[in-house]
ROVEXKE-638775 format. One line per field, with one value per residue (C-alpha): residue number from 1; x negated, y negated, z negated. Coordinates in pm, 1 decimal. Layout:
<recs>
k = [NUM_...]
xx = [X_...]
yy = [Y_...]
zz = [Z_...]
</recs>
This chain:
<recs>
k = [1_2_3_4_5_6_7_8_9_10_11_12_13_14_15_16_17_18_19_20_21_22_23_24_25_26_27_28_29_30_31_32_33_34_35_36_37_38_39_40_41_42_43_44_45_46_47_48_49_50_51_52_53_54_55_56_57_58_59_60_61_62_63_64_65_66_67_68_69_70_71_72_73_74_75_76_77_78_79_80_81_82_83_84_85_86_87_88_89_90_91_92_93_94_95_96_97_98_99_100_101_102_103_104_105_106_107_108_109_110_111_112_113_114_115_116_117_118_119_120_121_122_123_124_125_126_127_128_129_130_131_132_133_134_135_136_137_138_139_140_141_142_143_144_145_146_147_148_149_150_151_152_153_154_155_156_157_158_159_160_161_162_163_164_165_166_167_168_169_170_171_172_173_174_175_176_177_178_179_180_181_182_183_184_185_186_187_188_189_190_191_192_193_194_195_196_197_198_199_200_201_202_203_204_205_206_207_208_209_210_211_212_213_214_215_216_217_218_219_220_221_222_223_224_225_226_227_228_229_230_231_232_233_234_235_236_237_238_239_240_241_242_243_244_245_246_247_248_249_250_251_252_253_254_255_256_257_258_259_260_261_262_263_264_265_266_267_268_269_270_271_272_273_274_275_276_277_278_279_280_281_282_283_284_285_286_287_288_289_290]
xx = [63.9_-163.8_-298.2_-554.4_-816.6_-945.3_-1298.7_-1555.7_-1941.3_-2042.6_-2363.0_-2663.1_-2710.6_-2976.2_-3202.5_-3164.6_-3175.5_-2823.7_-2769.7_-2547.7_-2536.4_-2513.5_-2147.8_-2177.5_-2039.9_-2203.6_-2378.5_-2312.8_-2517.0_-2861.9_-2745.1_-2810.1_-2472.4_-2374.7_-1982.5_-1778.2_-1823.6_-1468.3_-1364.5_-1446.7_-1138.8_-978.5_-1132.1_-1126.0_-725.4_-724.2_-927.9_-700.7_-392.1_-603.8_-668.0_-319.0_-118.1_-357.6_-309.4_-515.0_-764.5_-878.5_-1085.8_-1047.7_-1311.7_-1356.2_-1662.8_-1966.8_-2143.2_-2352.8_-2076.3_-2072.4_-2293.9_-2024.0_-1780.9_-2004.6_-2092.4_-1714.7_-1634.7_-1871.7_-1731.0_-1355.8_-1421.6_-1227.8_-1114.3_-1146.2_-1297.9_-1164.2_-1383.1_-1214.3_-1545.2_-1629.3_-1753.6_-1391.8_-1308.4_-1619.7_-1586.5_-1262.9_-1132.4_-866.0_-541.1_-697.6_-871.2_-516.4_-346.7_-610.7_-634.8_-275.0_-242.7_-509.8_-250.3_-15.4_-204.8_-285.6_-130.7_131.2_216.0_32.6_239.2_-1.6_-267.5_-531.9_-702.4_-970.0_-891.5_-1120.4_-1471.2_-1792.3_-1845.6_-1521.0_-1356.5_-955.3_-823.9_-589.7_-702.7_-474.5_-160.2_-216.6_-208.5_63.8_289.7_219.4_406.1_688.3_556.9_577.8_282.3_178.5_-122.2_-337.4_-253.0_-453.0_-236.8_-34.5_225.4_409.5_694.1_651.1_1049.0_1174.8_876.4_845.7_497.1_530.9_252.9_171.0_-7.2_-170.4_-17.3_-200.9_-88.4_-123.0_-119.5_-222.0_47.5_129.4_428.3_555.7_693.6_859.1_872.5_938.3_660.0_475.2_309.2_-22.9_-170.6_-426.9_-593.3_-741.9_-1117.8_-944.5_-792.6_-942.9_-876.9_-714.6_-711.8_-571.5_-535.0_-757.0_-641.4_-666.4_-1086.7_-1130.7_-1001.3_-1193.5_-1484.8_-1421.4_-1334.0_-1738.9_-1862.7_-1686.0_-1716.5_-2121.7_-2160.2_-1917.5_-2054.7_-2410.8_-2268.7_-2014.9_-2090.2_-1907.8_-1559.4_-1559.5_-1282.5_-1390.9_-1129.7_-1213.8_-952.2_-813.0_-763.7_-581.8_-390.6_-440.0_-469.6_-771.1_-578.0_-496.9_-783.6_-1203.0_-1275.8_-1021.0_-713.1_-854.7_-699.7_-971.7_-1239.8_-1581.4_-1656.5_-2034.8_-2223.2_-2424.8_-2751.9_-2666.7_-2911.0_-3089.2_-2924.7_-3067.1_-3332.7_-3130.1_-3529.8_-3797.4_-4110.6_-4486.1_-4767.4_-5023.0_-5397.9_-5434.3_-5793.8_-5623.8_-5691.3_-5489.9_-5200.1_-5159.8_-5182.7_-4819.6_-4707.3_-4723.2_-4626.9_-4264.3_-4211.2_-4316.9_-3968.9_-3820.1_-4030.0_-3939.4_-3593.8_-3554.6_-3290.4_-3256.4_-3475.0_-3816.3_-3779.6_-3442.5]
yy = [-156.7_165.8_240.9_541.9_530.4_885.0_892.5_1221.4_1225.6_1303.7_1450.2_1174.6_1283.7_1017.6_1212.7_1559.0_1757.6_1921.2_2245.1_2577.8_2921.0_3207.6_3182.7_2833.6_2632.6_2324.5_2379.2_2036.2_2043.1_2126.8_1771.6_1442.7_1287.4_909.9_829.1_893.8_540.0_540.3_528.9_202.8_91.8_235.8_43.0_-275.0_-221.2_-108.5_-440.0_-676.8_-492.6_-497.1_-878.5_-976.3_-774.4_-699.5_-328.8_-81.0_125.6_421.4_613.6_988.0_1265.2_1622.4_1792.3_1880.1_1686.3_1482.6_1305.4_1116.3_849.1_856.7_755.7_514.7_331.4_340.4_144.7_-137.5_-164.4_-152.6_-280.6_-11.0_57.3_446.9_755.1_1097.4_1403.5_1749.1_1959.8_2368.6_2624.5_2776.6_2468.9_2498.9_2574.4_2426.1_2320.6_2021.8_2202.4_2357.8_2016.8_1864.5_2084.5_1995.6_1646.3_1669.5_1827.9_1570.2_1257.2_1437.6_1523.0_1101.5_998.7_749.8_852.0_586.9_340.8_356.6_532.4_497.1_739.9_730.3_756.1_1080.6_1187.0_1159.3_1548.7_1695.0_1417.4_1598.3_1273.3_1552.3_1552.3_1264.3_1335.8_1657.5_1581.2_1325.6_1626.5_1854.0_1538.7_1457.9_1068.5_814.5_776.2_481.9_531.3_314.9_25.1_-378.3_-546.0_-482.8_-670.7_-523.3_-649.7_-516.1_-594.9_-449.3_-166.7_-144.7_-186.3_-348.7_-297.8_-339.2_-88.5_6.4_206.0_271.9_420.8_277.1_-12.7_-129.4_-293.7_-376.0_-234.1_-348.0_-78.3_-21.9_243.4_288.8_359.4_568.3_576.6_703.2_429.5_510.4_190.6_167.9_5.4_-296.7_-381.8_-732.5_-837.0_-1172.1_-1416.6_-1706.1_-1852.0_-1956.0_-1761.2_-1468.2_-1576.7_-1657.7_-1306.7_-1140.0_-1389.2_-1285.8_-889.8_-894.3_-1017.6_-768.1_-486.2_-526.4_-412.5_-105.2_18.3_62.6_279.6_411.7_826.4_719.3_606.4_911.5_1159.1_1524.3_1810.3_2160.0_2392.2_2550.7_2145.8_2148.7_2434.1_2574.2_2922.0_3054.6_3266.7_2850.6_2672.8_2696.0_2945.0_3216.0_2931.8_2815.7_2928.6_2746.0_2983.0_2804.1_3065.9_2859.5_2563.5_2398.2_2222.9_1789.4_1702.6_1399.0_1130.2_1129.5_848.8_534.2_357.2_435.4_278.5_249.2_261.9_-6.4_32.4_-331.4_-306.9_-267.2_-665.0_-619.0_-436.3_-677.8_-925.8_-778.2_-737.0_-1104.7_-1228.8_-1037.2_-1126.3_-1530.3_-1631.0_-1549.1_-1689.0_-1992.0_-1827.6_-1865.8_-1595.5_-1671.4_-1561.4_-1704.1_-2055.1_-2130.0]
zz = [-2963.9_-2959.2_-2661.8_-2548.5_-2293.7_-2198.7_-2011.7_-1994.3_-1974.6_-1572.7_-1506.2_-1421.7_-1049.4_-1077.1_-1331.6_-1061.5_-1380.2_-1293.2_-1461.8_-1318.3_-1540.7_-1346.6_-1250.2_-1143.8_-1403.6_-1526.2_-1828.3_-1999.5_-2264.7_-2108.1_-1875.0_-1893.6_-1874.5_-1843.5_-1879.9_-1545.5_-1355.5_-1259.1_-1654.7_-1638.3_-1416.6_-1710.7_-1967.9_-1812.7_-1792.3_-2162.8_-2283.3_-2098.4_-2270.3_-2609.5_-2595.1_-2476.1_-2677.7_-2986.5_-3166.9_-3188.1_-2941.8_-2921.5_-2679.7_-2640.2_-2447.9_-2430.9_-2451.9_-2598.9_-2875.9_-2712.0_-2546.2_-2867.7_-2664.6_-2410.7_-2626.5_-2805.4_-2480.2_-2471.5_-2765.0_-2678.4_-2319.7_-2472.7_-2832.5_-2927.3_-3268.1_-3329.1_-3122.1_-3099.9_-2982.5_-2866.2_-2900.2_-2945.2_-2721.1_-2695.8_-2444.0_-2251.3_-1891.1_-1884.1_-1530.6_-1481.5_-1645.2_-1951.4_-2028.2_-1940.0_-2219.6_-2464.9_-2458.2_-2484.0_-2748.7_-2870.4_-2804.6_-2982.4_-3299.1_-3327.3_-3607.9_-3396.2_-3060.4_-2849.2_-2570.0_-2327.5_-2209.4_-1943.8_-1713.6_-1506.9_-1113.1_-1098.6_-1192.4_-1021.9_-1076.9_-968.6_-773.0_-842.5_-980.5_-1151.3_-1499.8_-1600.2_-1442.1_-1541.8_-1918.9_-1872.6_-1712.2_-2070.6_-2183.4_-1970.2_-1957.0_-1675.3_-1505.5_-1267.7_-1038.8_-854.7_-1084.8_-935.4_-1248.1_-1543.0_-1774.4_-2039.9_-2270.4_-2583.5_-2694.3_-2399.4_-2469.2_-2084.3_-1816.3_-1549.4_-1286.4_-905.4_-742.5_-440.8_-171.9_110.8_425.7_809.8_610.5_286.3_57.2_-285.8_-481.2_-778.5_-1046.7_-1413.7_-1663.4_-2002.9_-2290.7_-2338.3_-2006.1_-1839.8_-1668.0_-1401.3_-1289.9_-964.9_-876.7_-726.4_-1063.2_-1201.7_-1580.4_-1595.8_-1903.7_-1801.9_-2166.6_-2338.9_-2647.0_-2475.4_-2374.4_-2748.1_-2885.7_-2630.2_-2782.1_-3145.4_-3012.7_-2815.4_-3229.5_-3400.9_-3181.6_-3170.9_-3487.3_-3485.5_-3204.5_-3356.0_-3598.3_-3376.8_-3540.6_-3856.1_-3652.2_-3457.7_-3549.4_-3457.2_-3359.2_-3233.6_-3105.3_-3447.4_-3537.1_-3268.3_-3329.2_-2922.0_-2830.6_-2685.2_-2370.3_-2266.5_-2287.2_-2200.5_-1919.6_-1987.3_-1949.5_-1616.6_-1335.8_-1058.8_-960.9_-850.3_-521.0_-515.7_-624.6_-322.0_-407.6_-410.2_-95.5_-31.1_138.0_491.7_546.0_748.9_879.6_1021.4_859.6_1051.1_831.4_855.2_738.1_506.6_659.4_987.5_1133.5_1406.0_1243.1_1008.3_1238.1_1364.1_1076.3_987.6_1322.0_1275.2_889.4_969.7_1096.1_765.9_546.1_312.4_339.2_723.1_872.1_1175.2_1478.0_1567.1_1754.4_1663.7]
</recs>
């Protein structure tokens, strides 16, 4: 088994040091960026694979250097074997499709074509959830979305999955396809290792993967686009046919309570104050006198 996961490097909306250049496009590299939260749907789906089935796993990004520490954080959260960077300024400014075309034409350059890979639901940034099928359409694969559990028989070289399908109601589906396959997991999806085997590899995998993550730099494969052999008219900004019309400024969420400011020196105040916080004290919810 070799299986892929793909995740991306999100800007930190918490650090509200988002950067635009003049055309609105996200300058990623004067960002802080933190790895897409929704990857890790992705990874937990790739790790239960990984310790059921064994092989080998690799995790895959696009984008600028410094996503290195996204795909570092990566490895420890997958124990993941290998990392692969697509990185030069010809594919910055890419939008969904020209970042589908060059990751790829990343899978393809691996030296074994992979049986599965796994893809993030969408971003935190963009939110298109298209980015995966996307890629999995420049290579004719299967793709299941909205995966909650997986299976797959590795003599019959077939996943099996349920999914979620939601409509006016919610229900579970249960599908089949042949490898390779995208796999796009959805936030509902739980690992499960029922064996104990399967707890004791992902025991050993924890060990082994602590120490190859602290030097994750030296298992990270690099490729820019003339690795990859892709044409400038098909990739970066001029191979992106979304135009961003404007960038709006991320507000602040709106304020839910009211708060009433009491003076400490403020006898009676405090007085209040006490009065309404004594019925839960000692860990007392209920209401006063019951």
């Amino acid at each position: 088994m070799h299986s892929v996961v793909l995740t991306k490097g999100v800007p930190d909306f918490r650090e509200g040091q988002v950067a635009f250049d003049e055309d609105g496009h996200l300058e990623r590299g004067n960002t802080p960026t933190v790895m897409n939260p929704n990857d890790k749907h992705a990874l937990r789906t790739a790790l239960q694979t990984k310790v059921r089935h064994g092989g080998q796993l690799s995790v895959m990004s696009m984008g600028p250097p410094g996503y290195g520490d996204v795909l570092g954080e990566a490895m420890e959260s997958v124990y993941a074997d290998d990392l692969y960077l697509l990185s030069d300024r010809e594919l910055a400014a890419s939008d969904t499709w020209a970042t589908a075309i060059t990751l790829a034409t990343g899978l393809q350059k691996l030296d074994e074509t992979p049986d599965l890979v796994f893809a993030g639901f969408k971003t935190a940034d963009g939110e298109t959830g298209h980015t995966g099928p996307q890629a999995c359409w420049c290579l004719d694969w299967p793709i299941i979305t909205h995966v909650v559990a997986l299976d797959v028989d590795e003599d019959e070289e077939t996943v099996r999955a349920k999914r979620l399908v939601e409509g006016d109601i919610e229900e579970i589906e249960t599908v089949e396809a042949p490898m390779p396959a995208f796999i796009v997991a959805d936030p509902e999806f739980e690992p499960t290792y029922r064996k104990a085997a399967h707890r004791l590899t992902l025991k050993d995998l924890r060990a082994e993967t602590k120490e190859r993550a602290e030097n994750h730099e030296e298992l990270m494969t690099t490729w820019n686009h003339e690795d990859l052999n892709l044409d400038p008219d098909y990739i970066g900004l001029d191979g992106s046919p979304t135009i961003v019309s404007s960038v709006d400024p991320i507000p602040k969420a709106p304020a839910e309570r009211e708060a009433t400011m009491v003076d400490p020196g403020d006898g009676e105040g405090m007085g209040e104050v006490f009065d309404a916080m004594e019925p839960f004290a000692g860990g007392r919810t209920g209401a006063a006198g019951d």
